[in-house]
Each structure stands twice: as structure tokens, then as C-alpha cells.
N, C-alpha and C positions, 0 to 999 in steps of 0.2 A: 759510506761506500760510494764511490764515485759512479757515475754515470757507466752504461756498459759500452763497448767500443763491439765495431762488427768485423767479422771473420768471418773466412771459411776456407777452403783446399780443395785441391781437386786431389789430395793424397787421401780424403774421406772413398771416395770413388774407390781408386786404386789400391788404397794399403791395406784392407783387410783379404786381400788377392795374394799379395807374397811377404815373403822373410826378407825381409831388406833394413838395412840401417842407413843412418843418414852418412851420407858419399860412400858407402861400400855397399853392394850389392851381395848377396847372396847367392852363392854360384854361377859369379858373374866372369866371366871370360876375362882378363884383363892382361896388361903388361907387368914389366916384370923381372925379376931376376931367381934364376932357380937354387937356394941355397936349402943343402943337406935336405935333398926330396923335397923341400915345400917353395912353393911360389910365392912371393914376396916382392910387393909392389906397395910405391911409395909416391904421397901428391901433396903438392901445395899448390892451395888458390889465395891469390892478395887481390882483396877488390878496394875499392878506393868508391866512397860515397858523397856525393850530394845533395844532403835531402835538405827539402824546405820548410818540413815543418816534423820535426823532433817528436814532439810531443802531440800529434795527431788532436789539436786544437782547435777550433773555428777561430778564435780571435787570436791576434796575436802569435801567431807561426814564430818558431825560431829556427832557425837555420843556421846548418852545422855541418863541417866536415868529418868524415870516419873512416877508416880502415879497417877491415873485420880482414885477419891473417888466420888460413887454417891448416897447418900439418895434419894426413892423415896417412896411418899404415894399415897395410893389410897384408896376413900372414893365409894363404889356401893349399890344400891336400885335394887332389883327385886321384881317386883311384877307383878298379873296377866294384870294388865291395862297398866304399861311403865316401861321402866330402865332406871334407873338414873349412870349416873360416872360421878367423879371428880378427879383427879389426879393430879400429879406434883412431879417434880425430882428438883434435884439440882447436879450441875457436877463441882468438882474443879479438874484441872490440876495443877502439882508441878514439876514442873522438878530440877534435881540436881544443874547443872552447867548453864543453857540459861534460867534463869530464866523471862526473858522479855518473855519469852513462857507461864508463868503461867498465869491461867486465873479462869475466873467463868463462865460455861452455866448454864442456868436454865429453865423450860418450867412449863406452867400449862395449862389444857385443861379441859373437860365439854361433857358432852355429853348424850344424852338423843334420847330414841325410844318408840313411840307410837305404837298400833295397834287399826286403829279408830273403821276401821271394821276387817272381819275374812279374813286373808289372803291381808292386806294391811298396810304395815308400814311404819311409818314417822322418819325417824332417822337426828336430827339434830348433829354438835357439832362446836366447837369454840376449839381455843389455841391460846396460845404465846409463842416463843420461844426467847430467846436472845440466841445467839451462835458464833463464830467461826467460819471462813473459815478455812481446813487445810493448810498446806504447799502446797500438793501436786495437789490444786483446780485448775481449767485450767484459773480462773480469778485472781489468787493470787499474790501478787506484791511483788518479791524477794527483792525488796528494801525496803521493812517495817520492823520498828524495833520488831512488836509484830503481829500475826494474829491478819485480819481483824475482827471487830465485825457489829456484823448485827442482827439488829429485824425483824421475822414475822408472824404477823398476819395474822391466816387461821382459816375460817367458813365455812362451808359446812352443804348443806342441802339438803336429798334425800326421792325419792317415788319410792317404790316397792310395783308390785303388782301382785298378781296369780292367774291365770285362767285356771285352768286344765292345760293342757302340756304347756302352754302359761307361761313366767315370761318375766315384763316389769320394766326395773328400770330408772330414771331422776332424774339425780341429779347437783346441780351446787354449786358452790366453789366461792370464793375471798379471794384474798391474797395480802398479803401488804408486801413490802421489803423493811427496813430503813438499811442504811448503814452508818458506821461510819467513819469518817477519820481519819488515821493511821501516826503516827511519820515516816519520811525518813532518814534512815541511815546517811544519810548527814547532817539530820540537817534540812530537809523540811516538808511540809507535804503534801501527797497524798489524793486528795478528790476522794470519794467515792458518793458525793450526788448524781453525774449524772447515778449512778446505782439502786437508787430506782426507784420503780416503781409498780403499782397494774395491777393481774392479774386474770383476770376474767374467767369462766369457764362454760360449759354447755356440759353435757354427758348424751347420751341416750346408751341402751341395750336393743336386744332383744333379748327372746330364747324360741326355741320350741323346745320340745323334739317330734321328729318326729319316732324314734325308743326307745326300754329300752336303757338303758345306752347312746343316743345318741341326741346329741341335734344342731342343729344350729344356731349360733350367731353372730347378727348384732351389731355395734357399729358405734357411730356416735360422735364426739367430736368440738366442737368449741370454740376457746380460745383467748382471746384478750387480748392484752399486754398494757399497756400505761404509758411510762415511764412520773418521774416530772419533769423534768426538759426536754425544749423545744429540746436541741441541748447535747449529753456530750464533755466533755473536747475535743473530736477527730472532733467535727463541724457534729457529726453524730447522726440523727433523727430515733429514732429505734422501735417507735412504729408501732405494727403489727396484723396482724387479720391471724388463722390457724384454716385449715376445715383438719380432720384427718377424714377418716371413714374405717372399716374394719368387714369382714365377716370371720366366723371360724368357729369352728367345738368345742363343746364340748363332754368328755366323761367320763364314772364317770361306766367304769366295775366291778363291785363289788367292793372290795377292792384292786383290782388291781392296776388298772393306775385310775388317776383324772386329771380332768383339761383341760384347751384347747390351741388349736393352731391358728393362724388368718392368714390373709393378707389383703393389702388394700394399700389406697393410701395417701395423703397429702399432703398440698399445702399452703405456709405460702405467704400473700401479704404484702405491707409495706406502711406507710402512705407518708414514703419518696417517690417521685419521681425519685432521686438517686437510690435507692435499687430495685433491680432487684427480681420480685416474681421468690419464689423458688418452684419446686414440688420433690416428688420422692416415689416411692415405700417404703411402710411398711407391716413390720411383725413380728412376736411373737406368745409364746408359756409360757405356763405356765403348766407343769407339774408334779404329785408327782407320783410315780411309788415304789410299795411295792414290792420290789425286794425279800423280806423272812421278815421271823418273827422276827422282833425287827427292820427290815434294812430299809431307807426309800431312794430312789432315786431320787432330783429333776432338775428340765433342765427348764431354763427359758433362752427368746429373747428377744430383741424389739430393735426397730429403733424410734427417735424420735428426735425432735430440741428441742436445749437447747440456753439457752440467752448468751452472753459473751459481756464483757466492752475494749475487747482487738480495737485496731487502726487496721483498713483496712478490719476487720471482722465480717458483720452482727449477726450471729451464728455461730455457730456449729452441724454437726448431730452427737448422740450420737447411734452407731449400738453396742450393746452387745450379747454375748454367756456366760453361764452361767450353771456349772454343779456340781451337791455338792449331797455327800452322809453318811448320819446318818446311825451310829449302836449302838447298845441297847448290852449292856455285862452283864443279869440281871436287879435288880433294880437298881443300883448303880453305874455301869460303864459304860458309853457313849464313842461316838469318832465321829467325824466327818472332812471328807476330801473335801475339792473344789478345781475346778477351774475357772479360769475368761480370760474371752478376749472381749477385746471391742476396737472398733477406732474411733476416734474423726476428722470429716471431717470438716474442717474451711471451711466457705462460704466468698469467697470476695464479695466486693460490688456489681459485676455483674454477681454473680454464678449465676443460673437458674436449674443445677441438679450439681448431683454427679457424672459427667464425667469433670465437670468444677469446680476445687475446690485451695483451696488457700493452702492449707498445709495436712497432713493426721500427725496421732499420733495414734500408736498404742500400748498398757495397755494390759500384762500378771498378772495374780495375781494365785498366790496359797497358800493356809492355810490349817492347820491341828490342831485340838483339841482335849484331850483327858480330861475328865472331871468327878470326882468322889463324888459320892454324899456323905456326912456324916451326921451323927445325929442330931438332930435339927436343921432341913432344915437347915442347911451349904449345902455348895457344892466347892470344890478346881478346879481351872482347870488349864491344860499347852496349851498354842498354838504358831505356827510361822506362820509367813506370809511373803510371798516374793513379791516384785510387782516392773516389771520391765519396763520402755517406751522404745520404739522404736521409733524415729520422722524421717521424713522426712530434718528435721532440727536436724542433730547429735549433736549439741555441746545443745540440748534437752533433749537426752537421760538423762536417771538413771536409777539404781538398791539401791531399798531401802528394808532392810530384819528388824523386829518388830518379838520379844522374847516376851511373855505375861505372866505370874502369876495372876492366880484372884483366888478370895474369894467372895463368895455371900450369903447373907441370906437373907430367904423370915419368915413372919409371918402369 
């Protein structure tokens, strides 16, 4: 198994927050055309890529042109009793020269919100994704002739409910992970089956607003892992049970600042007797801050275990920082600057905290976009992105820089 590669998102932060799929939104306002009662809106984005190094390598970078094209529709119902979505994209990659890189993702999702009574609602949804691991995934196996492919089904279903300063939300999830096995450079093949697995979920929140603009917030998460297959390829049994829970602070000063901050703790057990339960400190931040008129400033954290199929290591904890800032130049002219830093702490077999850990990998990222709107919903945009690793294990490292051109139209 190759070496692991570092990640992370600030969609860790945000996603367990709403029902959203990728390019469709979830009761999200949009354009549009109204055919037989439902709203029906239609996008393609064509970006045109740059990158210099493919295969996210320390030695020997290659660099390669690509076009990722994506058709996406979206079918929505509002009405005063529920709202209905239906959505789905389709994503082809083309690369010039490495063409074993090209590929097809594609997803479709569904989603639907009640209000049975005033001030209580039931929001289910479903998807499927087929997709792509990138190059640069911390499970990716440098010895594969094409990125890995992987299916997953996720359903989520949740209750929100408001009681004067009181909001109460539960909600829980399942998710399915099919993986596929990949060509080896040599000539073999790499199984991927011992990395399926379904994972199950259950999230509560509380929040009182105990002041205007001020609120306190409880959260409570339990997650259970269970992979199919008994033992993977390493003789290691990885199924596990994780109680996360965290208290914070929300605030929502006029138009100011939004959002909150937490901390709290977590503690992941494992059905192995081998594996050693892990705990440690968590916390996060979710904030958007209106720094002026048109400017939007946001800062998002989190600390959390993420799964990995690598030999000698249970997980990994995934710690992010995260800070990125939108400007508005009129109707028409946008820009936006980030940055990123996150580190990826390998757990061996007998970690128990993060004072005892198997490897550390630490992920720089910066991007910049400038984006111009044109007439009939087009819009053009330029961006770059730099994203550099630092590992504990040098001959790890990379520096991989991605040149962007896109084009998008909404209907």
C-alpha cells in the first residue's frame, strides 16, 4: 500500500450543518424555468486545467492539461405544505497526455422537507455518488494505473424543532462505501473490497439563546463504523464505535459576525482487541464575518478521525485551519483569497492520544479567484492554487501548483 497522501475540507466544518449535494443546494433559491408547477434549472461549468504535478510526487512532477465538463439539473417544488428536490450532475475529466486519468463521476440526489406542525420540520434526503479518489487522497495507491473508483450511498433524515429561545435538531445518516479494484502498474491488481464499509450516524443539537444575538450550543454525535469484510488485506479488523460531544457558543450580531465556535471531547473504541481506544480533544469554529460592504470574511476549524486502509494505521486525525475572504467589485466583478493548513496525525495500532502517534503530515493550501460575470448568466473565471505537504517522512513531501479557466452557465 502506498504511502498516505494529506487532506482535508472545510466541507468537514460545514457539511454535517445541511442537506446539500454537490452543485445543487437543497432548498436553495435559484434560476430557472417554471415547467408543469416545478422549477427547473439547468448549469454547466467547463474548466480548463493546469496542473504541474499529476500525480502529487516529490520527484519528478508531471504535468498535464485537463478539462473536467459538468452538466447539472435540478428539478424543485415549493409549496406551503413541503419542498421537494431532485438533482444530478454528471462530471467527465479529459486529460491531454495521461489519458488513463480520464474518467466519468456522476451523482443524483432527492430531497424533501415537511412542516407537520408550526415550527417543526422533517427534512429527509437520499444520493448516489460514483466518483474518484484524487491523486493527492491519503488512501491513494501510487501504484494504480487510473484513480480509484468508489460508490456512495447516503440517506439522511432529520427533526427540527422551536420553542421560543429553545431549537432542538436529531438527525441521523447511513452511508455505504463500494470500492473498486484498480490495474497495478506491474501488471497486477490492487483490491480495494477490504475498504468498504457502512457507516451509521446519530447527531443531536442543542441551542438556547440565552442573550439577543447569543446562544449556547450543545452537540452530541455517535458514529459506528462496520466494515464488509471480517479482516483487510493487513490481517486488521477496523470496525469501531465514536462518541464525539461538544459545547459552544453561537452568535449572529446583526449583520456583523455569524456563526459559532465549540470544543469538546471524543473517544473512538474498536471491536479489535488489538486496537487500542483512542480519545482526544476537539474543536471548531464556524464563522462569516462582514468585514464591509460587498466583503465577506470566513474562518472555519475542526478536529475529527477520518478512516484509512493504509498497514500499521488504525486512522488518522484530521486538525484543520481554514480562512478565506470574498469581494464583490459591483454586480459583475468578484475575487476571492484563502488559505489552508491542516495536519494529518496517523494513529498506530497502540496510539491512545495524540502525544503517541505513528507519523504527522502537515497540508499548506492557498488559492485565489477572480471571476466575471457576463450576460446571459455566463460567468468566466481565473484561479491558482498551490498546496504544499510537509511529512515527517520527507521523501512524502510535495509542492503541486493547478492554473484554472472556467466558464459556467446557469438557466
Amino acid at each position: 500500500m502506498a504511502p498516505p497522501r494529506a487532506k482535508y475540507s472545510i466541507a468537514m466544518v460545514f457539511g454535517p450543518l445541511a442537506l446539500s449535494a454537490p452543485g445543487v443546494a437543497f432548498g436553495q433559491d435559484s434560476s430557472g424555468a417554471d415547467v408543469g408547477g416545478f422549477r427547473v434549472s439547468l448549469a454547466l461549468d467547463v474548466d480548463a486545467y493546469l496542473d504541474d504535478n499529476v500525480y502529487a510526487q516529490r520527484d519528478g512532477g508531471v504535468t498535464d492539461v485537463y478539462v473536467r465538463t459538468s452538466p447539472k439539473l435540478n428539478v424543485k417544488k415549493d409549496t406551503s405544505r413541503y419542498k421537494f428536490n431532485l438533482g444530478g450532475a454528471v462530471t467527465r475529466f479529459d486529460y491531454a497526455e495521461r489519458t488513463r486519468e480520464n474518467r466519468w463521476d456522476r451523482n443524483l440526489n432527492a430531497g424533501l422537507e415537511l412542516e407537520p406542525i408550526h415550527d417543526t420540520f422533517v427534512r429527509g434526503r437520499t444520493s448516489y455518488s460514483f466518483s474518484h479518489e484524487d491523486r493527492g487522497d491519503p488512501n491513494n495507491d501510487a501504484s494504480s494505473v487510473s484513480p480509484t473508483p468508489y460508490g456512495l450511498w447516503n440517506s439522511e433524515l432529520s427533526l427540527s424543532r422551536e420553542l421560543g429561545r429553545l431549537k432542538m435538531n436529531l438527525d441521523g445518516s447511513l452511508q455505504k462505501y463500494n470500492y473498486r479494484d484498480t490495474a497495478r502498474n506491474d501488471g497486477g491488481s490492487i483490491n480495494n473490497g477490504d475498504r468498504d464499509r457502512t457507516t451509521k450516524a446519530l447527531r443531536s443539537r442543542l441551542q438556547y439563546q440565552f442573550s439577543p444575538g447569543y446562544s449556547v450550543v450543545l452537540r452530541g454525535e455517535w458514529t459506528k463504523i462496520d466494515y464488509v469484510t471480517d479482516q483487510d488485506d493487513f490481517g486488521i479488523q477496523r470496525d469501531s464505535t465514536t462518541w464525539r460531544g461538544t459545547a459552544g457558543l453561537y452568535v449572529a450580531i446583526t449583520n456583523l459576525v455569524t456563526g459559532e465556535v465549540f470544543a469538546g471531547y471524543q473517544t473512538r473504541s474498536y471491536r479489535s482487541g488489538a486496537l487500542r481506544r483512542f480519545s482526544s480533544p476537539v474543536f471548531g469554529a464556524a464563522l462569516v464575518w462582514s468585514a464591509a460592504p460587498g466583503t465577506k470574511v470566513r474562518i472555519a476549524a475542526d478536529r475529527r478521525i477520518e478512516e484509512t486502509a493504509l498497514n500499521a494505521a488504525k486512522n488518522y486525525v484530521i486538525t484543520t485551519l481554514e480562512v478565506a475572504a470574498d469581494r464583490e467589485f459591483g454586480k459583475r466583478l468578484s475575487a476571492s483569497l484563502g488559505g489552508r493548513i491542516g495536519r494529518n496525525d496517523f494513529l498506530g495500532l497502540a496510539t491512545e492520544s495524540l502525544s503517541d502517534i505513528a507519523r504527522k503530515d502537515t497540508l499548506y493550501s492557498l488559492d485565489a479567484t477572480v471571476r466575471y460575470k457576463l450576460p446571459r448568466n455566463m460567468a468566466v473565471g481565473l484561479s491558482y492554487a498551490l498546496m504544499r505537504r510537509n511529512s515527517a517522512q520527507s521523501s512524502l513531501d510535495f509542492n503541486r501548483n493547478k492554473l484554472n479557466l472556467s466558464l459556467s452557465w446557469r438557466m
